[in-house]
ZATI-955227 format. One record per atom (N, C-alpha, C): residue number from 1; atom name; z, x, y. Coordinates in steps of 0.05 Angstrom, whole numbers, plus 5000, padded with zeros to 4 digits. Each point is the difference from the previous one (the first is absolute). Layout:
<sites>
<site seq="NUM" atom="CA" Z="Z" X="X" Y="Y"/>
...
</sites>
This chain:
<sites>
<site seq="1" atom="N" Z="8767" X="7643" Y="2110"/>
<site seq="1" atom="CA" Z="5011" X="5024" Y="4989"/>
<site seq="1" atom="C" Z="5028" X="4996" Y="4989"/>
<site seq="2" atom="N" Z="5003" X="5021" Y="4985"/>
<site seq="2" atom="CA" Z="5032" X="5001" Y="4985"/>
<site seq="2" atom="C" Z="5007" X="5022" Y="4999"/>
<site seq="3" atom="N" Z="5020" X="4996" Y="5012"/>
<site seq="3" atom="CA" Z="5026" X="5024" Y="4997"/>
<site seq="3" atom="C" Z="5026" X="5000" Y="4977"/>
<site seq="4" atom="N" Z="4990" X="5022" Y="4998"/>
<site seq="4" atom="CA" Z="5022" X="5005" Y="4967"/>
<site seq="4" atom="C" Z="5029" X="5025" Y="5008"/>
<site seq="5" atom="N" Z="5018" X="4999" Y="5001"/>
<site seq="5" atom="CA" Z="5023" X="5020" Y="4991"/>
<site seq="5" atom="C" Z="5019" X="5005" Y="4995"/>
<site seq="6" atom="N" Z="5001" X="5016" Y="4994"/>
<site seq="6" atom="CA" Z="5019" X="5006" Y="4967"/>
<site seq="6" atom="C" Z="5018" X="5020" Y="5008"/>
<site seq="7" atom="N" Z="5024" X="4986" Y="4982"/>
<site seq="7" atom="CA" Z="5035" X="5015" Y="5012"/>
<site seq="7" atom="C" Z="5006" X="4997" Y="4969"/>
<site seq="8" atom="N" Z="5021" X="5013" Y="5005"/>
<site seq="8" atom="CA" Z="5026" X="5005" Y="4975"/>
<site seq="8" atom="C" Z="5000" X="5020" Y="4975"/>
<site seq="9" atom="N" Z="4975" X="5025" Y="5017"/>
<site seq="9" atom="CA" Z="4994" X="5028" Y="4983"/>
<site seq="9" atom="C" Z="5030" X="5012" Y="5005"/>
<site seq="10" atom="N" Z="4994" X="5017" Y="4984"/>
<site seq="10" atom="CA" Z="5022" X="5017" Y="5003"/>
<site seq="10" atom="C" Z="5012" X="5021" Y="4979"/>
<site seq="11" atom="N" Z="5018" X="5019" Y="5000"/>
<site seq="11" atom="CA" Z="5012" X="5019" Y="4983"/>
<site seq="11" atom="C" Z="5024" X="4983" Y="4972"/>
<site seq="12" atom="N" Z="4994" X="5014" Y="4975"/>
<site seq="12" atom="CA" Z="5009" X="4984" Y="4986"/>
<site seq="12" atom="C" Z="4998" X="5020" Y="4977"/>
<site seq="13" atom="N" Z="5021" X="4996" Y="4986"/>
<site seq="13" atom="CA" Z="5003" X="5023" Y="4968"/>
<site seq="13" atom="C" Z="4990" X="4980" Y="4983"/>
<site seq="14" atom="N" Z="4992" X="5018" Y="4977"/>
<site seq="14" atom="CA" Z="4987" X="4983" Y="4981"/>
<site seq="14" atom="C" Z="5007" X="4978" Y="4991"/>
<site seq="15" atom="N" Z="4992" X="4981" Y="4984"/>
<site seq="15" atom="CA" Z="5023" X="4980" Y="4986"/>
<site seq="15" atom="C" Z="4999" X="4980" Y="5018"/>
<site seq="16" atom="N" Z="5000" X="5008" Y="5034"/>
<site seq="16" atom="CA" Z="5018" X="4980" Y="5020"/>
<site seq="16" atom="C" Z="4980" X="4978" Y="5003"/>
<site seq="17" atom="N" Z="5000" X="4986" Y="5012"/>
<site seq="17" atom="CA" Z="4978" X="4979" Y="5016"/>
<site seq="17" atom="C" Z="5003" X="4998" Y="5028"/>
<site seq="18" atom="N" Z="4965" X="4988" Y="5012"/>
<site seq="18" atom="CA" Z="5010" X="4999" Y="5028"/>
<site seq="18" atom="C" Z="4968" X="4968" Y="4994"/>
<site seq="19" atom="N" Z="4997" X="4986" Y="5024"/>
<site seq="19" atom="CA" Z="4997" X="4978" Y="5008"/>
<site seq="19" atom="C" Z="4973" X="5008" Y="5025"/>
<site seq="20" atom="N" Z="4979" X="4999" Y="4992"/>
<site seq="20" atom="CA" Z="4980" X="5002" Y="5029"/>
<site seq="20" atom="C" Z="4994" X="4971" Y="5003"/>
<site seq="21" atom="N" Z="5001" X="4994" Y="5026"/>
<site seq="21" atom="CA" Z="4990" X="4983" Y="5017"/>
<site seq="21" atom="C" Z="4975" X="4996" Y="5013"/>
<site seq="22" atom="N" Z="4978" X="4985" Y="5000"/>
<site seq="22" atom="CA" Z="4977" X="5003" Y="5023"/>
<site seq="22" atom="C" Z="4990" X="4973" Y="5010"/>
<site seq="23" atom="N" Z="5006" X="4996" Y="5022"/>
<site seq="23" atom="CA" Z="5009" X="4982" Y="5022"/>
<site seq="23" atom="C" Z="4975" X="4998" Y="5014"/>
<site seq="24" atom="N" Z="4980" X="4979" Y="4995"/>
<site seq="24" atom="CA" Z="4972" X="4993" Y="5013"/>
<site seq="24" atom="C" Z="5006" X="4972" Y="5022"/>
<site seq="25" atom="N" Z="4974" X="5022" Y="5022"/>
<site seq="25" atom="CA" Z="5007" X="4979" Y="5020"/>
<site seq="25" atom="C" Z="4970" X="4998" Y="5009"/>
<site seq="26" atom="N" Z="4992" X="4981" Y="5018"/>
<site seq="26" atom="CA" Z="4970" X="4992" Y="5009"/>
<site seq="26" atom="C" Z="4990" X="4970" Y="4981"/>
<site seq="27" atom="N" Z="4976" X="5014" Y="4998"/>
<site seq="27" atom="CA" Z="4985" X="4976" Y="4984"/>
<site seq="27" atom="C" Z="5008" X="5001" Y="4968"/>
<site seq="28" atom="N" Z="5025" X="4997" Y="5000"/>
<site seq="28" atom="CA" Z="5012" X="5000" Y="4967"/>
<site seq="28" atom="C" Z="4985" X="4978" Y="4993"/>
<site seq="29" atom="N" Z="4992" X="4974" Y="5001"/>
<site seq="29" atom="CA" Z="4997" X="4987" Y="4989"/>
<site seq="29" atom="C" Z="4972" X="5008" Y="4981"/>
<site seq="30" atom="N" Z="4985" X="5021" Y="5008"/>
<site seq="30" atom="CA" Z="4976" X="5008" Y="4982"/>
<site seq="30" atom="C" Z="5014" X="5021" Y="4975"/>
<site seq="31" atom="N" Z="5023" X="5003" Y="5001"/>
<site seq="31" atom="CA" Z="5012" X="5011" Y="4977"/>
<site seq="31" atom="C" Z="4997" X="4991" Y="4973"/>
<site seq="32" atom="N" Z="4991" X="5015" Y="4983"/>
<site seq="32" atom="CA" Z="5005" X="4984" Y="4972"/>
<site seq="32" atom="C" Z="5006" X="5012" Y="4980"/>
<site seq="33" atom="N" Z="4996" X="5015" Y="4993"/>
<site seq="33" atom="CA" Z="5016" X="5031" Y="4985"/>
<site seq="33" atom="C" Z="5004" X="5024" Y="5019"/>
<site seq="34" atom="N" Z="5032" X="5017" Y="4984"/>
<site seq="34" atom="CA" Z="5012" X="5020" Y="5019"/>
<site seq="34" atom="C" Z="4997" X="5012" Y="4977"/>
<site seq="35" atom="N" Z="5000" X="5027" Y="5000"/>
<site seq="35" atom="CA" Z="5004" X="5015" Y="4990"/>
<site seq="35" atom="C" Z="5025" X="5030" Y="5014"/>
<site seq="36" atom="N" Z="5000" X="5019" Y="4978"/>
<site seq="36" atom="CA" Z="5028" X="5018" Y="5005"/>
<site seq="36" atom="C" Z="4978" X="5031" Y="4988"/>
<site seq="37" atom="N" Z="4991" X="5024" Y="5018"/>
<site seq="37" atom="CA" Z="4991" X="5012" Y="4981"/>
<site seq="37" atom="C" Z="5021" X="5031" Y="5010"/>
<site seq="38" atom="N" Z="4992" X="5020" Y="4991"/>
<site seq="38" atom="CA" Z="5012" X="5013" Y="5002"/>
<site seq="38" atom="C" Z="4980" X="5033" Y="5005"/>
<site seq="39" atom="N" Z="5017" X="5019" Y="5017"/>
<site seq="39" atom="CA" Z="4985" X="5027" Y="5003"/>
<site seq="39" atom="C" Z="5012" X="5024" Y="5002"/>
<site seq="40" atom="N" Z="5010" X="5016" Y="4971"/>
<site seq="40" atom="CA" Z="5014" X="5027" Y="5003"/>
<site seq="40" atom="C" Z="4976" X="5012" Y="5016"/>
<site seq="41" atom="N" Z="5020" X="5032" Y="5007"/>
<site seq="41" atom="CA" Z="4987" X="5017" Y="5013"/>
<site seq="41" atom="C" Z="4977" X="5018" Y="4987"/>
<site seq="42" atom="N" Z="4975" X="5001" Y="5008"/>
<site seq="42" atom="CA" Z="4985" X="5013" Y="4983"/>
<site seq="42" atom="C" Z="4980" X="4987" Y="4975"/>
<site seq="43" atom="N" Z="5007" X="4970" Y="5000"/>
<site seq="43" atom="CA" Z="4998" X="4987" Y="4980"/>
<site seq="43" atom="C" Z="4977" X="4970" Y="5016"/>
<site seq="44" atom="N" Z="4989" X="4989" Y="4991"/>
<site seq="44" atom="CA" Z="4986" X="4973" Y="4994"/>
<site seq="44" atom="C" Z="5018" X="4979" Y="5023"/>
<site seq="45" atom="N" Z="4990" X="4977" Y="5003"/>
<site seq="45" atom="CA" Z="5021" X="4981" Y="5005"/>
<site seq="45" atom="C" Z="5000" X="4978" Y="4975"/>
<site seq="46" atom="N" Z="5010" X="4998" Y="4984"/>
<site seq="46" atom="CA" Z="5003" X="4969" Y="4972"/>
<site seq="46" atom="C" Z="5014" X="4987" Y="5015"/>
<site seq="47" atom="N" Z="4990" X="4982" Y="4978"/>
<site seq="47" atom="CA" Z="5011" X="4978" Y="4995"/>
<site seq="47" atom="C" Z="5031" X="4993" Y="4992"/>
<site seq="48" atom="N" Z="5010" X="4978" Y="5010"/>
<site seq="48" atom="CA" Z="5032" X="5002" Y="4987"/>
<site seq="48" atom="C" Z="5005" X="4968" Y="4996"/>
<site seq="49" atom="N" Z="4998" X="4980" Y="5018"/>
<site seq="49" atom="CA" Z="5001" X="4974" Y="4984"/>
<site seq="49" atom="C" Z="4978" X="4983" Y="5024"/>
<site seq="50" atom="N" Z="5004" X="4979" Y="4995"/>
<site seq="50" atom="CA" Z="4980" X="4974" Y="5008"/>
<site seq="50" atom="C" Z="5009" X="4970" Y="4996"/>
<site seq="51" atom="N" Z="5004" X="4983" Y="5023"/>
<site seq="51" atom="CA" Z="5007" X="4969" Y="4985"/>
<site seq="51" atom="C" Z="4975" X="4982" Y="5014"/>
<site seq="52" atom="N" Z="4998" X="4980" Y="4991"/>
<site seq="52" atom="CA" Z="4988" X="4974" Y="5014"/>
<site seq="52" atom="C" Z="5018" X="4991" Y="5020"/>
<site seq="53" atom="N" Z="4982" X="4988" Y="5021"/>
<site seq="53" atom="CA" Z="5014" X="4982" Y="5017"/>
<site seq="53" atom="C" Z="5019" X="4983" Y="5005"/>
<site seq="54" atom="N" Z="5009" X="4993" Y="4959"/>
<site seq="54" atom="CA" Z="5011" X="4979" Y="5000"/>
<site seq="54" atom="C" Z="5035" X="5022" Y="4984"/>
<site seq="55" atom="N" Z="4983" X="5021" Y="4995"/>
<site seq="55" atom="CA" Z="5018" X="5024" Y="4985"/>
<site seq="55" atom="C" Z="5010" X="4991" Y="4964"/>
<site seq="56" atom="N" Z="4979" X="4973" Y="4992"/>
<site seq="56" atom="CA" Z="4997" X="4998" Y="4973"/>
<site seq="56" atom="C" Z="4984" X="5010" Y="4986"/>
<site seq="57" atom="N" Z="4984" X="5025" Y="5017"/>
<site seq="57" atom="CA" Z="4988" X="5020" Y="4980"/>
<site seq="57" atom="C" Z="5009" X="5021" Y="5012"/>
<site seq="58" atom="N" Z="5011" X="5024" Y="4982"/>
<site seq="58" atom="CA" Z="5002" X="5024" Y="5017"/>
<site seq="58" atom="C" Z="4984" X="5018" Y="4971"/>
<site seq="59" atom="N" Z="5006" X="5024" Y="5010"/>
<site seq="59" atom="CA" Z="4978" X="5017" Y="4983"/>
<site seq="59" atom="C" Z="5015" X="5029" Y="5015"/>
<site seq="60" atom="N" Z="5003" X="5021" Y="4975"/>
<site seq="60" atom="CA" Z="5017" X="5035" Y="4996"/>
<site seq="60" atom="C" Z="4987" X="5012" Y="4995"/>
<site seq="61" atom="N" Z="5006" X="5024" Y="5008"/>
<site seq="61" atom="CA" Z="4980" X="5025" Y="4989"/>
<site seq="61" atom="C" Z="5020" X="5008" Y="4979"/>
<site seq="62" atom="N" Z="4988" X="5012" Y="4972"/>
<site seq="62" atom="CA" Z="5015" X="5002" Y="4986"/>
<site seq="62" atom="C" Z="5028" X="5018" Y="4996"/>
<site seq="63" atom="N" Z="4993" X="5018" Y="5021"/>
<site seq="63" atom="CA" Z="5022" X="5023" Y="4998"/>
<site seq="63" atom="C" Z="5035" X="4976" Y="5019"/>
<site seq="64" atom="N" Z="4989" X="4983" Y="5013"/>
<site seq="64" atom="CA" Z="5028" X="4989" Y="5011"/>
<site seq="64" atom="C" Z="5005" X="4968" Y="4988"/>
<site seq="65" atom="N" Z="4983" X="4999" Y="4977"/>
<site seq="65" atom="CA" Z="5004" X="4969" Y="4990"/>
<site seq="65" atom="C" Z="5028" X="5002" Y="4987"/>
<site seq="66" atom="N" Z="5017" X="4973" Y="5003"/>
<site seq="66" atom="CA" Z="5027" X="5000" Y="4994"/>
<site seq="66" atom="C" Z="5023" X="5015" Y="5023"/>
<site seq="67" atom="N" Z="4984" X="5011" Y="5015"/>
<site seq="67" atom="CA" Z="5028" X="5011" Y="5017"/>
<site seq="67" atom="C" Z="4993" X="5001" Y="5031"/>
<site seq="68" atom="N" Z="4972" X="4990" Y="5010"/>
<site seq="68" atom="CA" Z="5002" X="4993" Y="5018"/>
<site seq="68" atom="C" Z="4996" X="4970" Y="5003"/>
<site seq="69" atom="N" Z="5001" X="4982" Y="5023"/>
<site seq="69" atom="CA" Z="4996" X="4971" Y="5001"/>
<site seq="69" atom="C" Z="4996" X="4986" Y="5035"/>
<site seq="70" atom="N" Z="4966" X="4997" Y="4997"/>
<site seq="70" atom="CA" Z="4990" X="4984" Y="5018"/>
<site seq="70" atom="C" Z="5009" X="4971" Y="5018"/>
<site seq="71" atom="N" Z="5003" X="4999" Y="5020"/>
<site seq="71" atom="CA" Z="5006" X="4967" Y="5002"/>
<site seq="71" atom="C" Z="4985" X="4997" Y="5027"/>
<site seq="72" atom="N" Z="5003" X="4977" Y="5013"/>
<site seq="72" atom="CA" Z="4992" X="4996" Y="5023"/>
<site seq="72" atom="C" Z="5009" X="4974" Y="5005"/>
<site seq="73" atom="N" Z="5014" X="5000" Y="5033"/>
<site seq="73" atom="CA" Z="5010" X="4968" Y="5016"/>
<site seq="73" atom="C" Z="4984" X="4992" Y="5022"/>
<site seq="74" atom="N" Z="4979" X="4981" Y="4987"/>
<site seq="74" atom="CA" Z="4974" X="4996" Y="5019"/>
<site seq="74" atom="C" Z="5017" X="4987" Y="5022"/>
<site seq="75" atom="N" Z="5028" X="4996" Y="4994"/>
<site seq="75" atom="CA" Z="5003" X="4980" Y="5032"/>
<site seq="75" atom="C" Z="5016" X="5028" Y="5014"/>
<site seq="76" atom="N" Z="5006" X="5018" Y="5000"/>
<site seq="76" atom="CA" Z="5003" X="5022" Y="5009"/>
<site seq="76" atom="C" Z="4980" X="5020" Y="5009"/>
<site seq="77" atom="N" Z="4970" X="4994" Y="4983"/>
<site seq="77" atom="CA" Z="4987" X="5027" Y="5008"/>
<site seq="77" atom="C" Z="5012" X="5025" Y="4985"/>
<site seq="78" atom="N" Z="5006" X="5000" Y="4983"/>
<site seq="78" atom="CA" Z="5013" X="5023" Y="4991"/>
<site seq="78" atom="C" Z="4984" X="5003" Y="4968"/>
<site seq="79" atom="N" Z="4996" X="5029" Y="4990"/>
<site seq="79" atom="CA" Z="5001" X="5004" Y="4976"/>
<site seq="79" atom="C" Z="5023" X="5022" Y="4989"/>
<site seq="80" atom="N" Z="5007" X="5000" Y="4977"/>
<site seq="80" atom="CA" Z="5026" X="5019" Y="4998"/>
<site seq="80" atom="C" Z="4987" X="5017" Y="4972"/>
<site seq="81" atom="N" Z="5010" X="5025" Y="4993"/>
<site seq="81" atom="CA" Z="5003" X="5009" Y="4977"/>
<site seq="81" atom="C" Z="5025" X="5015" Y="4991"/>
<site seq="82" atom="N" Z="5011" X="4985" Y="4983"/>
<site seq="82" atom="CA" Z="5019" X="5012" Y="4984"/>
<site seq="82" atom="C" Z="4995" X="5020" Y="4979"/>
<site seq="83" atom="N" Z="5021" X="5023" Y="5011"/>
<site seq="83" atom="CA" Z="4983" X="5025" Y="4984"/>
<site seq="83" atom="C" Z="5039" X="5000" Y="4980"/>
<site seq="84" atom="N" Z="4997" X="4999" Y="4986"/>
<site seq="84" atom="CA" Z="5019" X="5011" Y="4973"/>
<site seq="84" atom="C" Z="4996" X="5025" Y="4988"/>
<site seq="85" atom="N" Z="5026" X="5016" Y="4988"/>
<site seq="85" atom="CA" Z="4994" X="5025" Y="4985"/>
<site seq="85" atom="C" Z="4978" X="5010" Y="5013"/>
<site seq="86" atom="N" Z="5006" X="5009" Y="5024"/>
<site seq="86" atom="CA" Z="4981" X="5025" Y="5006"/>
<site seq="86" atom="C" Z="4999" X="5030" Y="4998"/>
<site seq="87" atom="N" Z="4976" X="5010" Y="4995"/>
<site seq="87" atom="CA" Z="4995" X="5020" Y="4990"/>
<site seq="87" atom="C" Z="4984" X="5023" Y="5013"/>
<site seq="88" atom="N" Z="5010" X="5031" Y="4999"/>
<site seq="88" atom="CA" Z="4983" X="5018" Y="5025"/>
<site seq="88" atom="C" Z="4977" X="4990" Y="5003"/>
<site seq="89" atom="N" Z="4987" X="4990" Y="4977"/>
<site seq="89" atom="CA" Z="4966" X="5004" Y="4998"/>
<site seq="89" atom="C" Z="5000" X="4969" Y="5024"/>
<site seq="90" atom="N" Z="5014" X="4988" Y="5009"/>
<site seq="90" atom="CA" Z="4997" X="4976" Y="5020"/>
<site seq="90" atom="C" Z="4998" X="5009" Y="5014"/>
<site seq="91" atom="N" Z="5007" X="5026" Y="5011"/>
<site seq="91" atom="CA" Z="4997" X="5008" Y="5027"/>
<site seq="91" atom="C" Z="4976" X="4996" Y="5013"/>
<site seq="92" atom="N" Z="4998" X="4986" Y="5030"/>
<site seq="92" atom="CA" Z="4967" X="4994" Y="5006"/>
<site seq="92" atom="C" Z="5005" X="4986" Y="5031"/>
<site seq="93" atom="N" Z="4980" X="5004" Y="5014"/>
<site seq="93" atom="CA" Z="5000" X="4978" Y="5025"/>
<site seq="93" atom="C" Z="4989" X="4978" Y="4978"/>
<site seq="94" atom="N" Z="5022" X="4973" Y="5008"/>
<site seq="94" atom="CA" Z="4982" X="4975" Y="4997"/>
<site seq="94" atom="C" Z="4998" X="4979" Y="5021"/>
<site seq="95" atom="N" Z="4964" X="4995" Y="4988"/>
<site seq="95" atom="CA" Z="4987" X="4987" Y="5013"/>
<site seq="95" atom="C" Z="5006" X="4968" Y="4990"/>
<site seq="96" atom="N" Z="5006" X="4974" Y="5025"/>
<site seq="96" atom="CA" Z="4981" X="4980" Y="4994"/>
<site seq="96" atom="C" Z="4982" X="4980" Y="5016"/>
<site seq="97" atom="N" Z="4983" X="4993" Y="4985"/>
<site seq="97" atom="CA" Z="4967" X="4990" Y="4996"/>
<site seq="97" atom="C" Z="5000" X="4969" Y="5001"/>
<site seq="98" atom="N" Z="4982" X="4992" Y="5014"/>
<site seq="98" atom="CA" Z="5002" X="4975" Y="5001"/>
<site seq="98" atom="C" Z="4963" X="4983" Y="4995"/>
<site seq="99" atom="N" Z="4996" X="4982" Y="4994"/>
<site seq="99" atom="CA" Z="4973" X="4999" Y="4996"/>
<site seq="99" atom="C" Z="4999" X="4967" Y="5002"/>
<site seq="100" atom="N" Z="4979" X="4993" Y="5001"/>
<site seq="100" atom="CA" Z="4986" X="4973" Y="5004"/>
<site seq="100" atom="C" Z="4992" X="4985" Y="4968"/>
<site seq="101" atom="N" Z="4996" X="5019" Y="4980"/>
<site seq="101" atom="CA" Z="5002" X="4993" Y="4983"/>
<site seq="101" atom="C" Z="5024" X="5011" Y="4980"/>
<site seq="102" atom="N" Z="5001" X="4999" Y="4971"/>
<site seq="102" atom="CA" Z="5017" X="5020" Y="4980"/>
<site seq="102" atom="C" Z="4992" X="5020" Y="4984"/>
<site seq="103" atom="N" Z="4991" X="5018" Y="5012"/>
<site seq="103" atom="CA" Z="4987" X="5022" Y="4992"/>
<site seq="103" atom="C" Z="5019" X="5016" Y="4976"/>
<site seq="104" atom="N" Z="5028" X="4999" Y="5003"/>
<site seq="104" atom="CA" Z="5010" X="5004" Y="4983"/>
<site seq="104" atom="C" Z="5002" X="5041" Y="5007"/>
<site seq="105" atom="N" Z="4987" X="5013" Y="4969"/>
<site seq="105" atom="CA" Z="5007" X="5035" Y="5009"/>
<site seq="105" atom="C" Z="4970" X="5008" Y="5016"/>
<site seq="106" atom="N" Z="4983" X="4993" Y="5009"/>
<site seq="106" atom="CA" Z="4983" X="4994" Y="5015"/>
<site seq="106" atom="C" Z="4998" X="5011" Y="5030"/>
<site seq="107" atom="N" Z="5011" X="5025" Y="5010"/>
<site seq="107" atom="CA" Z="5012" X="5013" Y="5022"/>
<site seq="107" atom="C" Z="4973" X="4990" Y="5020"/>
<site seq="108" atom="N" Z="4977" X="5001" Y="4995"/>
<site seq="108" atom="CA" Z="4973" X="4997" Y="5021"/>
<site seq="108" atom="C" Z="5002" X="4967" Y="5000"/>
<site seq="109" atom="N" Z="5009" X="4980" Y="4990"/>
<site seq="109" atom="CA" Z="4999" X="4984" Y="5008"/>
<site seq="109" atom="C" Z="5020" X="4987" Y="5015"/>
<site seq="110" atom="N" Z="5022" X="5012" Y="4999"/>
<site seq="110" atom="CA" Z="5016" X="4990" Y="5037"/>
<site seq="110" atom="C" Z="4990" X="5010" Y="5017"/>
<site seq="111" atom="N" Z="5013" X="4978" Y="5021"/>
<site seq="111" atom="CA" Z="4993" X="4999" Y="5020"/>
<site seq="111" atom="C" Z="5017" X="5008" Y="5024"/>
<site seq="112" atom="N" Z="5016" X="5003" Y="4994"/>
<site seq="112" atom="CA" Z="5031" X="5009" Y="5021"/>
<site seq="112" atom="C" Z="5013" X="5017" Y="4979"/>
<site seq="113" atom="N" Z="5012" X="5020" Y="5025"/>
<site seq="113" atom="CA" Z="5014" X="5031" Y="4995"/>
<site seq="113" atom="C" Z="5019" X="5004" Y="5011"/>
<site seq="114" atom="N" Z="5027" X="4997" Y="4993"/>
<site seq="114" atom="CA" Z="5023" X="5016" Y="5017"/>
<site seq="114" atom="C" Z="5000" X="5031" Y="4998"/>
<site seq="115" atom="N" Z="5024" X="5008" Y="5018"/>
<site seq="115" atom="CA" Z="4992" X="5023" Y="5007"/>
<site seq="115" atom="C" Z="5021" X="5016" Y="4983"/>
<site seq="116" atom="N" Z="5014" X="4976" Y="4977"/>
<site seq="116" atom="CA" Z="5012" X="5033" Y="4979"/>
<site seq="116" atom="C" Z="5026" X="5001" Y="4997"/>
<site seq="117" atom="N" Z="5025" X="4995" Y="4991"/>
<site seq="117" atom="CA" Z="5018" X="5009" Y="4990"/>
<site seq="117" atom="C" Z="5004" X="5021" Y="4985"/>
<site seq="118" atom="N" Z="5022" X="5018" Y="5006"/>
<site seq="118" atom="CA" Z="5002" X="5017" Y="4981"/>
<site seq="118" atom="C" Z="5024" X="5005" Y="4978"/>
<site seq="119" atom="N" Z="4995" X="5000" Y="4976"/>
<site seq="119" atom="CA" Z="5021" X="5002" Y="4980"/>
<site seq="119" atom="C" Z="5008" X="5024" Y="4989"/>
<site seq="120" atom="N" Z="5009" X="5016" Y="5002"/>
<site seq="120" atom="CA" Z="5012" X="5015" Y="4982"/>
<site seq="120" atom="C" Z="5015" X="5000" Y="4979"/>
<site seq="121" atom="N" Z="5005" X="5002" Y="4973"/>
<site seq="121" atom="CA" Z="5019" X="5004" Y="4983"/>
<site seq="121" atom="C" Z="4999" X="5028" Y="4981"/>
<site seq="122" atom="N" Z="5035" X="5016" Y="5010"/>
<site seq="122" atom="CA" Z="5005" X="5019" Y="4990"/>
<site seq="122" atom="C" Z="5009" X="5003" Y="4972"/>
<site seq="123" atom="N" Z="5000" X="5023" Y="4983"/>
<site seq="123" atom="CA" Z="5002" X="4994" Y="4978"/>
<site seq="123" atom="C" Z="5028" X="5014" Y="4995"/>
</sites>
């Protein structure tokens, strides 16, 4: 099994940036794409980014391409997303996803679930 969770939500005016973290522990080594998705209130859960294992492929949903940014330090266990110029409509618990393969925006094909960060940004 794998354990996924995620820190560095938080309150933030528009424009600002903030940095989520999600810190896998267990059988990481079956890791191979992470993904970042996201869930306003009332709303769906999407998609928000995705990398390879090696983090030389990543992949955006189009509404955060250019202002957010994926990474991951396999010798850490960690994946990060850098959120830039954020905007009310960001507001959301985010989720991240971990999977055996690279499913990419693909939400049914991970396999691991943290339990959620939350972001706010006021306008």
């Amino acid at each position: 099994q794998v354990q996924l969770v995620e820190s560095g939500g938080g309150f933030v005016q528009a424009g600002g940036s903030l940095r989520l973290s999600c810190a896998a522990s267990g059988r990481t080594f079956s890791l191979y794409g992470m993904g970042w998705f996201r869930q306003a209130p009332g709303k769906e859960r999407d998609f928000v980014a995705a990398a390879s294992w090696s983090g030389s492929s990543t992949y955006y949903a189009d509404s955060v391409k250019g202002r957010f940014t994926i990474s991951r330090d396999n010798a850490r266990d960690t994946v990060y997303l850098q959120m830039n110029s954020l905007k009310p409509e960001d507001t959301a618990v985010y989720y991240c996803a971990g999977s055996r393969s690279y499913p990419k925006d693909d939400a049914v094909r991970y396999d691991y679930w943290g339990q959620g960060t939350q972001v706010t940004v006021s306008s």
